[in-house]
C-alpha positions in Angstrom: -4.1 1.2 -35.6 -6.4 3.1 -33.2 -4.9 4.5 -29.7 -7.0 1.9 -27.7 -5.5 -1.7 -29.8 -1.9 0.2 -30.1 0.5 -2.6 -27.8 2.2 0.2 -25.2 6.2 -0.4 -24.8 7.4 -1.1 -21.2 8.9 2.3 -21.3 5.7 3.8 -21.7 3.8 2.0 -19.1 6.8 3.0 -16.8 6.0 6.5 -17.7 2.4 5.8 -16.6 3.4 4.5 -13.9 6.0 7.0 -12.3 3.3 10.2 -13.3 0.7 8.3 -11.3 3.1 7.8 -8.2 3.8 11.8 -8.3 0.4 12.9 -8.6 -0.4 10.0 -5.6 -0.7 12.1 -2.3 -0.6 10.6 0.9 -3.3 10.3 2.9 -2.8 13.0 6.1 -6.4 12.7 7.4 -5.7 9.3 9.3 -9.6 10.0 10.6 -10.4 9.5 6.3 -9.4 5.7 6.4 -12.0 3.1 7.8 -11.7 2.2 11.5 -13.2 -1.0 13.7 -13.8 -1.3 17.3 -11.3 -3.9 18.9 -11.7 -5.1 22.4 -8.9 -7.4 23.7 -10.0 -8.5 27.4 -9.8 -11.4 30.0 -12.3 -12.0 33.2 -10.0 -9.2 35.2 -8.4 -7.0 32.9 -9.1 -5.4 29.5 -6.1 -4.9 27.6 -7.2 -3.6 24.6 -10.8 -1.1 24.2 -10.4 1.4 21.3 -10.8 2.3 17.5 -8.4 0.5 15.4 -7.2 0.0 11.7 -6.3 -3.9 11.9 -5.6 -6.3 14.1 -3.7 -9.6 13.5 -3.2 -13.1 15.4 -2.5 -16.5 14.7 -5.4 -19.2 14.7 -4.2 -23.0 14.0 -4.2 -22.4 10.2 -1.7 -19.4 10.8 -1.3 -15.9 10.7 -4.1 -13.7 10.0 -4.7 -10.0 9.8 -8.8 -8.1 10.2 -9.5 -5.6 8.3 -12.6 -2.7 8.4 -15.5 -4.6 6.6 -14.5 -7.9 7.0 -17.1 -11.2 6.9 -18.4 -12.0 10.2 -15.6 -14.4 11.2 -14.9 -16.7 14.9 -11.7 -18.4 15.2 -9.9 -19.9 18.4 -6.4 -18.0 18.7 -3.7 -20.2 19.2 -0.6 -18.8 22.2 1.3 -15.4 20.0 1.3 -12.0 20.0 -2.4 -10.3 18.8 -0.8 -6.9 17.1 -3.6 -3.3 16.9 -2.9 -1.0 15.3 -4.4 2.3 15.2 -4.2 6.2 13.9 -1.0 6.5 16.5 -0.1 3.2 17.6 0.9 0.4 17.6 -0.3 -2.3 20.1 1.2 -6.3 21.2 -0.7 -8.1 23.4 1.4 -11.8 24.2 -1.5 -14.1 24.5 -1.5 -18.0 25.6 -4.8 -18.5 23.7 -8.2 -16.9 23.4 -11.8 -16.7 20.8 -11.8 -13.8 18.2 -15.2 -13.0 17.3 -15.8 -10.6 14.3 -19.1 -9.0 13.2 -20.3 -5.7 12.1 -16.5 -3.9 12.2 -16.1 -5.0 15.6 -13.6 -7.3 16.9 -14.1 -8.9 20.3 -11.1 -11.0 22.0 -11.7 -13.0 24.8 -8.4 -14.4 26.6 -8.1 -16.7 29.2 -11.3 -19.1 28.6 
């Protein structure tokens, strides 16, 4: 039986699997990892305006999470707390409502319409 039909055991696959995860590095460069621009504002005060990595919310479906690259999206945010998070930090904004608009990696957050 050739190498490429041969049925591998578990134990072999587990094998694989642990010399992959050693050889894995972690990624230092947090810069190397795709970013979005999120703004999070009301009429008087902007309480988010920055590069992030994700941010999540809850729209009447449930809980959601944007990524980098995502489909141009709109959804009407339903009261919760929108989470940001970035290269150093970690943001929660407690919200009583709001429109997320998403297009082109950016991620705009009106509150208070």
């Amino acid at each position: 039986m050739s190498e490429i039909n041969r049925v591998r055991s578990p134990e072999e696959i587990a094998a694989d699997n642990a010399k992959a995860g050693a050889d894995a590095k972690p990624v230092k460069d947090k810069k190397a990892l795709p970013e979005m621009h999120i703004k999070v504002y009301s009429p008087f005060k902007t309480y988010f305006d920055d590069q992030g990595y994700s941010i999540s919310a809850e729209n009447e479906t449930g809980p959601f999470d944007i990524l980098p690259h995502h489909h141009n999206f709109m959804t009407l945010l339903k009261p919760c707390e929108i989470v940001v998070r970035t290269a150093s930090k970690m943001s929660k904004i407690r919200i009583s409502g709001g429109l997320m608009h998403v297009k082109a990696d950016r991620v705009i957050v009106f509150l208070d319409i």
